[in-house]
N, C-alpha and C positions, 0 to 999 in steps of 0.2 A: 801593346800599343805604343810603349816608350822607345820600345827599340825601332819600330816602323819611323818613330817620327828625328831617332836621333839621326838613321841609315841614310832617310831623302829628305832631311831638313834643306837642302839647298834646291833642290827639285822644287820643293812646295814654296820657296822663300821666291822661288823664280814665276811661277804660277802669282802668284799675290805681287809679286812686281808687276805681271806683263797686267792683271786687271785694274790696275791704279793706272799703268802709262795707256792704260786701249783707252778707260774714262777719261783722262786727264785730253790727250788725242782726240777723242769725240767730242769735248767740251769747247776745245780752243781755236781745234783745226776743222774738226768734221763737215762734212757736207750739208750744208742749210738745203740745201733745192729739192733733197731725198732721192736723187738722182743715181748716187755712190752706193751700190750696194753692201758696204760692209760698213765706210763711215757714219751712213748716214742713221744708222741706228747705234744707241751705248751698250746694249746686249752685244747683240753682236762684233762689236767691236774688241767690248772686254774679252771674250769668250775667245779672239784672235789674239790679243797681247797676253793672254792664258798660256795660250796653245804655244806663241813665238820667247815667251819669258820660261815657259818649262823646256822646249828645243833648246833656248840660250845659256841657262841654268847649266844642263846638262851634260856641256860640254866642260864644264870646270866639275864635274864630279869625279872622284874617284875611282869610280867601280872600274877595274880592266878587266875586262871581260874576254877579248883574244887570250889569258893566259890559260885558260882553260881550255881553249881550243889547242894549246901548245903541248897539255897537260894530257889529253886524250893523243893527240898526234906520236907523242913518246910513250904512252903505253903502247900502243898499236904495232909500232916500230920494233918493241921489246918483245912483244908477243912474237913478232916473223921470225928474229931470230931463231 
């Protein structure tokens, strides 16, 4: 469990940002009329600054993951020969 949370601590850091900005959002800005489908409720709101804070998060992670694909492409290559 320590190792899960040292690998995607920014992942989950970005999750728990976007649910503070979706509330913070629903609180100052949102929809009074109910009108706004996604502002106008704080669930739902949060659960979207979730979703756009773990997207945003994710993009400053580490993980490369093409180099694997690089990794398989030159075995493949070695095997033809």
């Amino acid at each position: 469990m320590k190792d899960f949370f040292k690998k995607h601590w920014l992942r989950i850091m970005g999750v728990l940002t976007g649910i503070l900005v979706g509330y913070l959002y629903y609180h100052y800005v949102g929809c009074v009329s109910g009108t706004c489908p996604i502002t106008s409720n704080p669930y739902r709101m949060m659960i979207y600054g979730a979703l756009v804070g773990y997207l945003l998060f994710d993009l400053f992670s580490g993980d490369k993951k093409p180099k694997k694909v690089e990794e398989i492409s030159e075995n493949n290559f070695r095997e033809n020969d």
